[in-house]
gemmi code that builds the backbone of each chain (N, CA, C; Angstrom):
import gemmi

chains = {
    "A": [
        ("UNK", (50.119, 4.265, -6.155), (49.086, 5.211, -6.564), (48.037, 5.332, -5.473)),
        ("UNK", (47.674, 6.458, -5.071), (46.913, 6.592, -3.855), (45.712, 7.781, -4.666)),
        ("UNK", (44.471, 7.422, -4.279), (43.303, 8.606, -4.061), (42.603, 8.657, -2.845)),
        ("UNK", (41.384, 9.640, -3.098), (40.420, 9.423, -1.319), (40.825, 8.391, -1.011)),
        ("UNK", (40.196, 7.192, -1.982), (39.608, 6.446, -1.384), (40.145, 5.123, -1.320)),
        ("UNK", (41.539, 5.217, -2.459), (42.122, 3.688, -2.782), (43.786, 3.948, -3.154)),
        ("UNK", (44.173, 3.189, -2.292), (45.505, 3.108, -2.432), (46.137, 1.642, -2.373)),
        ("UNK", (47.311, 1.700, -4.095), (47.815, 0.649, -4.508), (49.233, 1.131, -4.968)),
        ("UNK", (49.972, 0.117, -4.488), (51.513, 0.047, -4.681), (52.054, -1.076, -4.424)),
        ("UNK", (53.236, -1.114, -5.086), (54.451, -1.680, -5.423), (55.667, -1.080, -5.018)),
        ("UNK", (56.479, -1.469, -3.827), (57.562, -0.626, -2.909), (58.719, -1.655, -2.357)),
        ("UNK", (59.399, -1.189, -3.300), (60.932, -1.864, -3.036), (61.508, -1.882, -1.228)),
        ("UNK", (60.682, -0.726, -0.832), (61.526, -0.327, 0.567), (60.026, -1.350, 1.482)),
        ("UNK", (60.306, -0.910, 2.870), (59.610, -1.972, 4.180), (58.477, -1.287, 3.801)),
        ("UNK", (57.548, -2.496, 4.072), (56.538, -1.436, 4.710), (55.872, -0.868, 5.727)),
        ("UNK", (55.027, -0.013, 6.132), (54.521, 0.272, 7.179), (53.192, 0.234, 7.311)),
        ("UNK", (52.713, -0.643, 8.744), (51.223, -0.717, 9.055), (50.744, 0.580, 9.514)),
        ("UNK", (51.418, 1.287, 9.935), (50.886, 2.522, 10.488), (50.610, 3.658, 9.650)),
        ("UNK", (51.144, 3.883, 8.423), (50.339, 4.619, 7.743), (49.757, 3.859, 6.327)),
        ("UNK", (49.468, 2.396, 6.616), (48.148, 2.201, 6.207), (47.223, 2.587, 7.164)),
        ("UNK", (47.525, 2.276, 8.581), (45.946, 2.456, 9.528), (45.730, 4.105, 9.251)),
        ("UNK", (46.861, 4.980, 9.418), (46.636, 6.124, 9.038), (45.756, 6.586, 7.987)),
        ("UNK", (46.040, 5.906, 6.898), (45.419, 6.167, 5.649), (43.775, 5.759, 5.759)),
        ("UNK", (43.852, 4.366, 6.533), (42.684, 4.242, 6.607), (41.359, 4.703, 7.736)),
        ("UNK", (41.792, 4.701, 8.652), (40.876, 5.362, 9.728), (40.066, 6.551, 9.399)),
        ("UNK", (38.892, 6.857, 8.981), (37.741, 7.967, 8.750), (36.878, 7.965, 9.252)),
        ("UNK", (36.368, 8.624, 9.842), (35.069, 8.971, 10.169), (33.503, 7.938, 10.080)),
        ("UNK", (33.938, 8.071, 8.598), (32.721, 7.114, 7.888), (32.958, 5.828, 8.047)),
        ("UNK", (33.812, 5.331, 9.060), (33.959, 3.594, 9.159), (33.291, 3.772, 10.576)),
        ("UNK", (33.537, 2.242, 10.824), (33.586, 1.658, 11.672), (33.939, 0.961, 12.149)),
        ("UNK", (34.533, -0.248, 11.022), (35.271, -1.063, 11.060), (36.742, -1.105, 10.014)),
        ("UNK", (37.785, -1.481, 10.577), (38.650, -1.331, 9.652), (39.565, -2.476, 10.160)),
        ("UNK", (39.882, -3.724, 8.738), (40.228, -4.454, 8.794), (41.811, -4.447, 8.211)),
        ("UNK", (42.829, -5.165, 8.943), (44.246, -5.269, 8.088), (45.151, -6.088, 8.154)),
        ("UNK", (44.939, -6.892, 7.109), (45.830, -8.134, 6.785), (47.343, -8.069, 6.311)),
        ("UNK", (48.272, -8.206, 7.351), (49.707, -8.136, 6.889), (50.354, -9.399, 6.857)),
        ("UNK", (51.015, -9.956, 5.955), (51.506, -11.027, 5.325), (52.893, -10.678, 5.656)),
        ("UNK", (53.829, -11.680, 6.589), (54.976, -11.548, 6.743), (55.847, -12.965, 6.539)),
        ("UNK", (57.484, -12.854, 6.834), (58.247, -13.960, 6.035), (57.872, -15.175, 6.860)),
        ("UNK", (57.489, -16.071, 6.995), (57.600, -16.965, 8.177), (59.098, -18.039, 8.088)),
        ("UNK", (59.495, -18.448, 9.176), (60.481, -18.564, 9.289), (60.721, -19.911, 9.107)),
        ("UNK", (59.625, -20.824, 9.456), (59.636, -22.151, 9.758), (58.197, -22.908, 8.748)),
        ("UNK", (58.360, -23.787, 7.562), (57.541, -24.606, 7.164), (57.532, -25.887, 7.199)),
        ("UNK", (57.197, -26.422, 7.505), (57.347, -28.108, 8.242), (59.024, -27.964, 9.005)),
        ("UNK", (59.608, -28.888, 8.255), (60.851, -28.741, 8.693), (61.619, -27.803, 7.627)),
        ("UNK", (61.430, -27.091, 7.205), (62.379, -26.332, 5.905), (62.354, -24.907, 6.918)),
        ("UNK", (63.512, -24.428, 6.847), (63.914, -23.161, 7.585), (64.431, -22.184, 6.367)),
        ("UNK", (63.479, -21.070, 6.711), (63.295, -20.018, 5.543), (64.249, -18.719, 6.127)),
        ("UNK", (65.330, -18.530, 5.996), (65.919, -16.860, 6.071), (65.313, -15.878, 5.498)),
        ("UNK", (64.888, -16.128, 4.208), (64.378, -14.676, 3.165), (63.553, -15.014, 2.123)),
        ("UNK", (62.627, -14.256, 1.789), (61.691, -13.919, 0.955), (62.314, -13.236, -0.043)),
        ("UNK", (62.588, -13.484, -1.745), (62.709, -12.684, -2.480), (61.860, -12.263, -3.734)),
        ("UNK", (61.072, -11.130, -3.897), (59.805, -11.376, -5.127), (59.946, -10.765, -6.268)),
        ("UNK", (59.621, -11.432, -7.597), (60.115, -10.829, -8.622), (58.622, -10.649, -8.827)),
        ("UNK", (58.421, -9.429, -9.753), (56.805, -8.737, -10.092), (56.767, -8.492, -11.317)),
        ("UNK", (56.120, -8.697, -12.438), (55.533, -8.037, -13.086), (54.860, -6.774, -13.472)),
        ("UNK", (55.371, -5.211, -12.667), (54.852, -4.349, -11.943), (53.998, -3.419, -12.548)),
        ("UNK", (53.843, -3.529, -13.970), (52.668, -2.332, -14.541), (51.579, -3.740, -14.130)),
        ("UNK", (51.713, -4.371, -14.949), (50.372, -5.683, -14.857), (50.147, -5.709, -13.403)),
        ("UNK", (50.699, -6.042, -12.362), (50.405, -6.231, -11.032), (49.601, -4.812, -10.729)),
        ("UNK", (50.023, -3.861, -11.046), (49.443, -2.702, -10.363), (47.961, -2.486, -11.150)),
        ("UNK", (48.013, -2.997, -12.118), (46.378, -3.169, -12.936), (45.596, -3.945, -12.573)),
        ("UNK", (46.317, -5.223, -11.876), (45.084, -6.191, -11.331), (44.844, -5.796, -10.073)),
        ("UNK", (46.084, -5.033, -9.026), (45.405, -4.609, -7.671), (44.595, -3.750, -7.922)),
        ("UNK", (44.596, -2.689, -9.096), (43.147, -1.633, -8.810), (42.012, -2.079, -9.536)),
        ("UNK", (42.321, -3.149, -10.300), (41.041, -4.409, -10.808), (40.655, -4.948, -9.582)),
        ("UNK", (41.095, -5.350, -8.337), (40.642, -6.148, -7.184), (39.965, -4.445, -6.342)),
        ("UNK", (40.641, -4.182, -6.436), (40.232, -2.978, -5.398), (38.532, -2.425, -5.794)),
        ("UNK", (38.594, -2.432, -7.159), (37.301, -1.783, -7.859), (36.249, -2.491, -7.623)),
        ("UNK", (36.501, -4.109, -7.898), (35.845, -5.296, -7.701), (35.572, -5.060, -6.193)),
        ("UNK", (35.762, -4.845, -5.171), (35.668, -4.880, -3.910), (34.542, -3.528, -3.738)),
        ("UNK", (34.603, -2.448, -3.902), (34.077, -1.710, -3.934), (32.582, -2.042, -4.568)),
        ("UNK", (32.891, -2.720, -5.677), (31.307, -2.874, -6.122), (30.552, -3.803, -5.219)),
        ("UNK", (31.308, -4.974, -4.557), (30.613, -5.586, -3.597), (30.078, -5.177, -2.187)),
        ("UNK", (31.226, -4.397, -1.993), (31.414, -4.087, -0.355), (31.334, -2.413, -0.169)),
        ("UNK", (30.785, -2.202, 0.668), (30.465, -0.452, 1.188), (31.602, 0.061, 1.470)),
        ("UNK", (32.659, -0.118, 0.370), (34.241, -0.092, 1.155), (34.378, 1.839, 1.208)),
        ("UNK", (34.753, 2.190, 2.393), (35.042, 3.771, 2.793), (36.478, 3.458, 2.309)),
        ("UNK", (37.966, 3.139, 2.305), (38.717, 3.135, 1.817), (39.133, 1.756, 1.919)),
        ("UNK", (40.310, 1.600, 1.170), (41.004, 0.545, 0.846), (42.126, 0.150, 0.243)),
        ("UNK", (42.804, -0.913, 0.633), (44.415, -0.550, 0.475), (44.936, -1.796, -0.399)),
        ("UNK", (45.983, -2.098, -1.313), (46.581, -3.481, -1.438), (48.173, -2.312, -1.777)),
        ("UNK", (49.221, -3.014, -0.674), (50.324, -3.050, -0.481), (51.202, -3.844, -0.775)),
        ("UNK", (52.293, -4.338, -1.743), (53.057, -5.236, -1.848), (54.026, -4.835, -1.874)),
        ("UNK", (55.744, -5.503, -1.344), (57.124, -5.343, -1.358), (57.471, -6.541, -1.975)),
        ("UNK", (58.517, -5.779, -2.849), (59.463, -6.513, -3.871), (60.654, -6.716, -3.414)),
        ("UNK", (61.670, -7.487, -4.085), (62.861, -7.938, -3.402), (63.284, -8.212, -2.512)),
        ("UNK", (64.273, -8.142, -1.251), (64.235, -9.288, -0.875), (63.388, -8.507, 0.526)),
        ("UNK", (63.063, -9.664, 1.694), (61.853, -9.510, 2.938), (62.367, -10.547, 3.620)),
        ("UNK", (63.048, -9.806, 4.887), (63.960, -10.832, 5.774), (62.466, -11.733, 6.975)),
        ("UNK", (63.053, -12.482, 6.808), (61.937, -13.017, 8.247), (61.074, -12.270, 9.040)),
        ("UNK", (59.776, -12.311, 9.569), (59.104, -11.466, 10.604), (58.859, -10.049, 9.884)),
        ("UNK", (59.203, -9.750, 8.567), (58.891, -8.739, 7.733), (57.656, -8.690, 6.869)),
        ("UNK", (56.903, -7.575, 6.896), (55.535, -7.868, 6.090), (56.321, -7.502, 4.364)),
        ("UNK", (55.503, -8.512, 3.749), (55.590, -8.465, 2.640), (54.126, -7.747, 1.859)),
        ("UNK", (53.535, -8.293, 2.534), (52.188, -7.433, 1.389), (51.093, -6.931, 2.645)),
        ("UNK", (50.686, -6.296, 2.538), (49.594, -5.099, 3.906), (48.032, -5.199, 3.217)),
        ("UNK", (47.140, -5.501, 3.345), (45.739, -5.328, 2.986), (44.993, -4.491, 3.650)),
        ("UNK", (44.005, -3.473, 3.548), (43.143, -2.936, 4.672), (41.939, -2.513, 3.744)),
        ("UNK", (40.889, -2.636, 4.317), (39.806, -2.158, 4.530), (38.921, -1.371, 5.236)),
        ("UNK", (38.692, -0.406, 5.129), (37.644, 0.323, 6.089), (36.172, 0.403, 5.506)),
        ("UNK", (35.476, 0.231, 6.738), (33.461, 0.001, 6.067), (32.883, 0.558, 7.310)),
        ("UNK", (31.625, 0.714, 6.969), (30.818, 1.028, 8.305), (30.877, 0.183, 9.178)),
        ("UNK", (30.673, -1.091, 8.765), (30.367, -2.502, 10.150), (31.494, -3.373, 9.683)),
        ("UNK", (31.863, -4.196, 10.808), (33.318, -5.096, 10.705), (33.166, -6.097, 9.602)),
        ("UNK", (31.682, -6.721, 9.360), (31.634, -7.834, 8.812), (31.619, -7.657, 7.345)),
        ("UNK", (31.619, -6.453, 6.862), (31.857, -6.222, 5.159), (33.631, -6.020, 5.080)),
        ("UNK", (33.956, -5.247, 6.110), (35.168, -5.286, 6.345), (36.089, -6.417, 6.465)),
        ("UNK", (35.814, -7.292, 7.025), (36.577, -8.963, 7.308), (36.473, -9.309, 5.917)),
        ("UNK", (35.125, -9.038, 5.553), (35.179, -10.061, 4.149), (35.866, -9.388, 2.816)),
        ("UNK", (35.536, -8.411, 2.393), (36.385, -7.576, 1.687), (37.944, -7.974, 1.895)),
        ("UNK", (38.625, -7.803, 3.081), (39.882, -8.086, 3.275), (40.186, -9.623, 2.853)),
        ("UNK", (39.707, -10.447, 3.079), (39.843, -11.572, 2.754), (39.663, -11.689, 1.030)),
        ("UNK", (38.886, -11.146, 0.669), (38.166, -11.256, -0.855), (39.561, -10.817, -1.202)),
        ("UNK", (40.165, -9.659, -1.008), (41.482, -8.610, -1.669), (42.970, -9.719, -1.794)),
        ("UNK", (42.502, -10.575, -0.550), (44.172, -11.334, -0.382), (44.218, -12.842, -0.967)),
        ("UNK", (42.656, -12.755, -0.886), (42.482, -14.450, -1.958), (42.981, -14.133, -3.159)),
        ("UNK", (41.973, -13.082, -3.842), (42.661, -12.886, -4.902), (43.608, -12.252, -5.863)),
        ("UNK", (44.742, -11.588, -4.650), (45.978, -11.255, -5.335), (46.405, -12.389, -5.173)),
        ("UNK", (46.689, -13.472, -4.844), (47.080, -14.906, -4.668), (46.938, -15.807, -6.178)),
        ("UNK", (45.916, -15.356, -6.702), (45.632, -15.983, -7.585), (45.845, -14.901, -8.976)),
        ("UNK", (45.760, -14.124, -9.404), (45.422, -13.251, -10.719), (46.928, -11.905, -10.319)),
        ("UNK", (47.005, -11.620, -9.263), (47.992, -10.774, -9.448), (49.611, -11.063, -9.493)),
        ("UNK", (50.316, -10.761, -10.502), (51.355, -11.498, -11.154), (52.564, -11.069, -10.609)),
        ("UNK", (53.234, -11.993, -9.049), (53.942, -11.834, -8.261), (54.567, -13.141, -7.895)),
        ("UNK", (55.748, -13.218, -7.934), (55.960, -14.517, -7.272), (57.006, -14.263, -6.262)),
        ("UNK", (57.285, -15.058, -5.442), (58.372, -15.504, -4.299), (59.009, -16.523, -4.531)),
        ("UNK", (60.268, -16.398, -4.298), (61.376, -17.683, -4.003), (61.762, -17.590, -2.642)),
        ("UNK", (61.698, -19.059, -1.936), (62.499, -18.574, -0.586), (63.943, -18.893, -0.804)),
        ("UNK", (64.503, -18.581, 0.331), (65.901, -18.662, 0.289), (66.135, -19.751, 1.604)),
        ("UNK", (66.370, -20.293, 1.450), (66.409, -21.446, 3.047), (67.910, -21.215, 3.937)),
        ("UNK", (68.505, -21.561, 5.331), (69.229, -21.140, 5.803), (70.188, -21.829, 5.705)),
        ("UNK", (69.804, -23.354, 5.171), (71.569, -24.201, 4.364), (71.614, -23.469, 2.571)),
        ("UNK", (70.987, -22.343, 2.278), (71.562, -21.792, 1.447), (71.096, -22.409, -0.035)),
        ("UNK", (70.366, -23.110, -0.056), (69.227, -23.368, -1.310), (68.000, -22.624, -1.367)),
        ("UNK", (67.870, -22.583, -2.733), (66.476, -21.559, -3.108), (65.955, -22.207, -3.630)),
        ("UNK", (64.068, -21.937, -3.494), (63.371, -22.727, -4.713), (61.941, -21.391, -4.554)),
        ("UNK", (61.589, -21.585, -6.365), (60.287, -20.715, -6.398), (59.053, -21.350, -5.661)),
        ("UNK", (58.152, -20.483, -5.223), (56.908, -21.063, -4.442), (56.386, -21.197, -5.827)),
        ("UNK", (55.657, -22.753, -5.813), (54.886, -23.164, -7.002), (53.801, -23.758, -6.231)),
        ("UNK", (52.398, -22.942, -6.089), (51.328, -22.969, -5.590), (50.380, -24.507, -6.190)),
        ("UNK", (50.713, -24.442, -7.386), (50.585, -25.758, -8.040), (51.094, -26.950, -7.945)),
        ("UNK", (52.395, -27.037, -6.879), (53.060, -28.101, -6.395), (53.351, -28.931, -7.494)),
        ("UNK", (53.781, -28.445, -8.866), (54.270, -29.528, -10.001), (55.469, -29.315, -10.403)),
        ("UNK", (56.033, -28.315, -10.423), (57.436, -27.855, -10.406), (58.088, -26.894, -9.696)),
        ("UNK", (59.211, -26.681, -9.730), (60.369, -26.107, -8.675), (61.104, -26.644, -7.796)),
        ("UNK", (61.428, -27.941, -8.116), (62.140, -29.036, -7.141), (63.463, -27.600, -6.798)),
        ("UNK", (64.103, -27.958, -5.484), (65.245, -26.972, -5.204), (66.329, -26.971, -6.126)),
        ("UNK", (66.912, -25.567, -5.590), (67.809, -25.017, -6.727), (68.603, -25.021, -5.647)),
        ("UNK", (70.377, -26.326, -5.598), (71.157, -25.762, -4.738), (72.070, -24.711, -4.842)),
        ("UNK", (72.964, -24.307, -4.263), (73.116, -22.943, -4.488), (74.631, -23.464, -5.326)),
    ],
    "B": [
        ("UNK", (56.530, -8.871, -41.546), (57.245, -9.422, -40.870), (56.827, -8.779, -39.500)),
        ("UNK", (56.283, -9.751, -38.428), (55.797, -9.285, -37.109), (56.302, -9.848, -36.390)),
        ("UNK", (56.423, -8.812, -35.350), (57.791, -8.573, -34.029), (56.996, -8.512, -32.282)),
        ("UNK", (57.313, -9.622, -31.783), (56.817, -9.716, -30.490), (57.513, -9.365, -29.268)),
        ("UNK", (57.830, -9.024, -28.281), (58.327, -8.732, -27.255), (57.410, -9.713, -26.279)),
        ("UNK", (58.410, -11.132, -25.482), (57.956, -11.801, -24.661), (58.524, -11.656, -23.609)),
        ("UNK", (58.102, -11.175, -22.041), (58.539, -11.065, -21.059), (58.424, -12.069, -19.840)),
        ("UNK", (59.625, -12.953, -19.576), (59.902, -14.179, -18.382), (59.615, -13.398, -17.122)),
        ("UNK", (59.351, -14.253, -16.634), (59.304, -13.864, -15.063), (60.095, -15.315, -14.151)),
        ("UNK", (60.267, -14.973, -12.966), (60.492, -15.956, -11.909), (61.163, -17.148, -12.175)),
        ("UNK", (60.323, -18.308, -12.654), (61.290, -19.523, -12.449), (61.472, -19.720, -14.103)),
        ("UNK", (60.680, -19.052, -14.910), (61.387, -18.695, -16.237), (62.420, -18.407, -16.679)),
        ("UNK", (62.840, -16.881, -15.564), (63.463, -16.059, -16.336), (64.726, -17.144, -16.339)),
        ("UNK", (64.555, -17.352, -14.818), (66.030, -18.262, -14.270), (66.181, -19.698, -15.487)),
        ("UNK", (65.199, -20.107, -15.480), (65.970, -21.389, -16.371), (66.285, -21.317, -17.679)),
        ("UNK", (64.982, -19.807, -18.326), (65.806, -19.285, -20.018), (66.666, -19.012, -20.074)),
        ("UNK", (67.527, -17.894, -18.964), (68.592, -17.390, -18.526), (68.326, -15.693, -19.238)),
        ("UNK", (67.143, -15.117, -19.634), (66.696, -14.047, -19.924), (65.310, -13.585, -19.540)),
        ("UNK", (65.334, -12.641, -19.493), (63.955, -12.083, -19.421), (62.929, -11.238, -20.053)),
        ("UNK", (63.736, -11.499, -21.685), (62.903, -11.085, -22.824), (63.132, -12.148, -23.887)),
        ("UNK", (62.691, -12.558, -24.487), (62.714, -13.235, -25.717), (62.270, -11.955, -26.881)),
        ("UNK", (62.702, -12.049, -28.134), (61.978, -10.883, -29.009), (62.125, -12.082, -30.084)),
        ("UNK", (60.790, -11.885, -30.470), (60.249, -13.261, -31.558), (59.832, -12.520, -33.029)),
        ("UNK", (60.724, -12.929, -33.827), (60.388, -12.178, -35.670), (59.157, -13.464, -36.375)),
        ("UNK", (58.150, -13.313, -36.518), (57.766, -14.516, -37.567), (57.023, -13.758, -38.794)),
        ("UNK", (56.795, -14.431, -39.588), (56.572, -14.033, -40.709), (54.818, -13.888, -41.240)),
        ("UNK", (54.217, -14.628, -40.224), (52.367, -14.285, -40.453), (52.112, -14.053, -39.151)),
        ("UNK", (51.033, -13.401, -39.036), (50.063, -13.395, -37.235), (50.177, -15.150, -36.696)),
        ("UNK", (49.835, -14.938, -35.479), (49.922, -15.721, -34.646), (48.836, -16.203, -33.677)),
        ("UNK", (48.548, -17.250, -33.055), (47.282, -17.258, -31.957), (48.326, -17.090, -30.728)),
        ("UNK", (47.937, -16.547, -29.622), (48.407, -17.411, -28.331), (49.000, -18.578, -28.346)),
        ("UNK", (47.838, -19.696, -28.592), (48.600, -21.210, -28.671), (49.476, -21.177, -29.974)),
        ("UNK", (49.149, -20.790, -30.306), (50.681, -21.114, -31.827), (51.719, -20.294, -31.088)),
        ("UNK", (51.614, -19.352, -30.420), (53.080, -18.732, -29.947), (53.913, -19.600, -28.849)),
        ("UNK", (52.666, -20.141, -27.759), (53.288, -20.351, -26.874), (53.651, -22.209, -27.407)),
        ("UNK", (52.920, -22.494, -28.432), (53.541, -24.200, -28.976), (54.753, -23.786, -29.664)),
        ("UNK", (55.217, -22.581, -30.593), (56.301, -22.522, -30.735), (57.376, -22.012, -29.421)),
        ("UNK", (57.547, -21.649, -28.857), (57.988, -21.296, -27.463), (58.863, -22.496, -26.667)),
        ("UNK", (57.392, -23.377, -26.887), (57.790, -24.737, -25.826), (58.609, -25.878, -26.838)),
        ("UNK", (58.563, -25.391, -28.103), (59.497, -26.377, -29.568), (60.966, -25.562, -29.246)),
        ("UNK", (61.484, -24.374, -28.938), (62.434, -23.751, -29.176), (62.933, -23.616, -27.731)),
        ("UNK", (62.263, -24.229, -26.696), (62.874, -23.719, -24.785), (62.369, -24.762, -24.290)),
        ("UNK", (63.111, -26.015, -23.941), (62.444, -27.064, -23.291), (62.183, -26.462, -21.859)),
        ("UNK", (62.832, -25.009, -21.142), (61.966, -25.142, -19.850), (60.514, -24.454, -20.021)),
        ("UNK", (60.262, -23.767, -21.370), (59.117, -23.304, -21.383), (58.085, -24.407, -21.752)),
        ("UNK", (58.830, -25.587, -22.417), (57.585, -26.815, -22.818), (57.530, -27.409, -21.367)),
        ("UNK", (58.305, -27.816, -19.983), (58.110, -28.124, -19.201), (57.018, -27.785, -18.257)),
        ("UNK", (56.806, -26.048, -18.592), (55.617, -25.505, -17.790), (54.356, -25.460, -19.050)),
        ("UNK", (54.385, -25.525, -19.869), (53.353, -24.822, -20.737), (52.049, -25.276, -20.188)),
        ("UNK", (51.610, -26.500, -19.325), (50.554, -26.723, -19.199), (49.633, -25.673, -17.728)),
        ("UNK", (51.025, -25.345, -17.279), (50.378, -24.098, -16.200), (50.796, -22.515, -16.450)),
        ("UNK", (51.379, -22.684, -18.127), (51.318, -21.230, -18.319), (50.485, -20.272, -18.401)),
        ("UNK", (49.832, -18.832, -17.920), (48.807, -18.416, -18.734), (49.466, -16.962, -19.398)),
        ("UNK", (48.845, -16.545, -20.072), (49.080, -15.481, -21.183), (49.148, -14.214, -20.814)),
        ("UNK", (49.915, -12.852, -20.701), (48.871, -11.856, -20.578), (49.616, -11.274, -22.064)),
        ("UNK", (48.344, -10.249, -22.526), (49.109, -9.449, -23.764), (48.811, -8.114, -23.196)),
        ("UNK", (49.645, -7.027, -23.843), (49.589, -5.591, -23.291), (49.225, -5.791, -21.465)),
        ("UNK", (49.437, -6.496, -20.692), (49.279, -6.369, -19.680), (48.051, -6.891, -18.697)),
        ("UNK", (47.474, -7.693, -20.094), (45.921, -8.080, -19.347), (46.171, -9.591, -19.340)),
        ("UNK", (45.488, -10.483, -18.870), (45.144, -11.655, -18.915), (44.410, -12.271, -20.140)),
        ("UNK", (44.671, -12.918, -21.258), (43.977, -13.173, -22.100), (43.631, -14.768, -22.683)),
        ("UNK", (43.306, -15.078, -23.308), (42.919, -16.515, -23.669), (43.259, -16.986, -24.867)),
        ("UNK", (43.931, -18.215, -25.103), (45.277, -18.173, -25.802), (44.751, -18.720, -27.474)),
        ("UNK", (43.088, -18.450, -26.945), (42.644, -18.025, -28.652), (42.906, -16.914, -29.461)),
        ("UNK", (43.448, -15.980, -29.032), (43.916, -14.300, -28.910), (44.320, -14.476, -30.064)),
        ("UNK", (44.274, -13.340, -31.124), (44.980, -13.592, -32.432), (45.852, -12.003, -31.986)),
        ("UNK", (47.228, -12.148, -32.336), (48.182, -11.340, -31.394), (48.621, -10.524, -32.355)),
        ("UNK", (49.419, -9.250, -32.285), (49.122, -8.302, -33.456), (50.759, -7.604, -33.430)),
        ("UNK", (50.953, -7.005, -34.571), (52.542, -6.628, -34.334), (52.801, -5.854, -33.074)),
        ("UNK", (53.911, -5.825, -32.479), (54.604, -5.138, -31.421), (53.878, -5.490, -30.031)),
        ("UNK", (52.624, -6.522, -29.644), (52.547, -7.255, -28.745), (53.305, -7.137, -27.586)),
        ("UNK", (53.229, -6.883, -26.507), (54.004, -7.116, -25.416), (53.051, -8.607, -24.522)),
        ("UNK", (54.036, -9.953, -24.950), (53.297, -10.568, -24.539), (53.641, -11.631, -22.839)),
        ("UNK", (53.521, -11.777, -22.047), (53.741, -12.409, -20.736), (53.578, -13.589, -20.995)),
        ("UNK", (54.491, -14.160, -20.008), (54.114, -15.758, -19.518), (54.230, -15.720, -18.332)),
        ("UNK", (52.994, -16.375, -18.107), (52.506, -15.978, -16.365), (52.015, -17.335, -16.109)),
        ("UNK", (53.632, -18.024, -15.030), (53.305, -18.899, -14.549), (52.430, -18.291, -13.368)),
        ("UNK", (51.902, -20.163, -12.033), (51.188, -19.897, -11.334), (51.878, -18.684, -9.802)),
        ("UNK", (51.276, -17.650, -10.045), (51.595, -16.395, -9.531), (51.305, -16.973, -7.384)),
        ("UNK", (52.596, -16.405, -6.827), (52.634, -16.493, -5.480), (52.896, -15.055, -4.554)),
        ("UNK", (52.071, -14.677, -4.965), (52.415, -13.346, -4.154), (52.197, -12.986, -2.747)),
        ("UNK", (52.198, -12.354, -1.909), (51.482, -12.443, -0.570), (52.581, -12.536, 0.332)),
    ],
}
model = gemmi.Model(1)
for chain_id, residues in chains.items():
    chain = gemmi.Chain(chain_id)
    for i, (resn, *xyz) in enumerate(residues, 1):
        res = gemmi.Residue()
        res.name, res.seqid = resn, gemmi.SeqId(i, " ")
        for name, pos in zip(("N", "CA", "C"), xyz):
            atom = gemmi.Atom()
            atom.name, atom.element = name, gemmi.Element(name[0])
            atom.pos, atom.b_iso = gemmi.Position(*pos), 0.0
            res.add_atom(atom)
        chain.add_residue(res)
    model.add_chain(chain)
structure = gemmi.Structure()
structure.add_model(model)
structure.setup_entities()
């Protein structure tokens, strides 16, 4: 869902930084901030092939324009973005895109940060990785369950 | 006779082996009475219940909630998105 000023989605296909910057670059900024979240390949010693995310997707898309609104009331935000991809996200692939545009950088930095803390926490998305000897386990941010699932 | 629609996600869906439960009971319900019956009838849902949280119709709610026929209700473990 996109307007002037705020654009939120949920997109099975890649995404692209360039028409977020597109979307976001106006006049009325100055600063425009953009946080892209991609697969990383390597966590301690555990070697990750793929990202796969299952969503909740009406609820998710209610809490990104709940974060987005929330941002706006804090921050002089000229536009603003929360981007997420579902299923699977091979290595070196962005999975979720953040941006902000403001008059000055420093409402901008923080806003962006404010948007990605808290889809982390309240917006209802999860990831499993897929590792490259071929076991999966869900990311459990809470570290109390999800011991691996061999395949 | 009131009819719930419960929707799994993630490491739920996988260990219920579904991703709806549809629950018949016979009086209203709280949150915690749904989700204590839940975790009596799905030992992987009693395994998480202490980091489950709730949403109903799509919101986040607090599991004092007194829940109403045709409910669409979530179990929202701890969410990793990003």
């Amino acid at each position: 869902m996109k307007n002037q000023s705020l654009w939120w989605e949920i997109c099975e296909e890649s995404l692209s930084v360039e028409s977020v910057s597109k979307y976001l670059f106006d006049s009325r900024a100055g600063g425009v901030d953009i946080f892209v979240g991609i697969t990383r390949e390597w966590t301690h010693d555990k070697h990750t092939k793929m990202l796969s995310y299952d969503c909740y997707v009406p609820m998710a898309l209610k809490e990104m324009k709940a974060l987005l609104d929330d941002a706006v009331e804090r921050w002089p935000v000229v536009k603003a973005c929360i981007l997420h991809r579902t299923g699977l996200v091979p290595s070196a692939h962005p999975s979720v895109i953040i941006g902000v545009a403001t008059p000055h950088r420093k409402d901008a930095f923080e806003a962006c940060r404010f948007l990605i803390d808290q889809l982390k926490i309240r917006v209802p998305i999860w990831k499993k990785e897929t590792y490259a000897d071929g076991s999966e386990e869900w990311v459990d941010p809470t570290g109390k369950h999800s011991p691996p699932l061999q395949p | 006779m009131i009819t719930f629609k419960i929707l799994l996600f993630s490491i739920l869906k996988e260990k219920v082996g579904q991703d709806t439960i549809e629950l018949k009971v016979a009086s209203s319900l709280t949150g915690e009475q749904l989700l204590d019956k839940l975790s009596s009838d799905y030992d992987s849902i009693h395994s998480f219940r202490s980091v489950i949280r709730l949403a109903v119709n799509e919101s986040y709610v607090h599991e004092s909630i007194e829940l109403t026929n045709g409910d669409e209700v979530a179990l929202i473990t701890p969410v990793s998105g990003g």
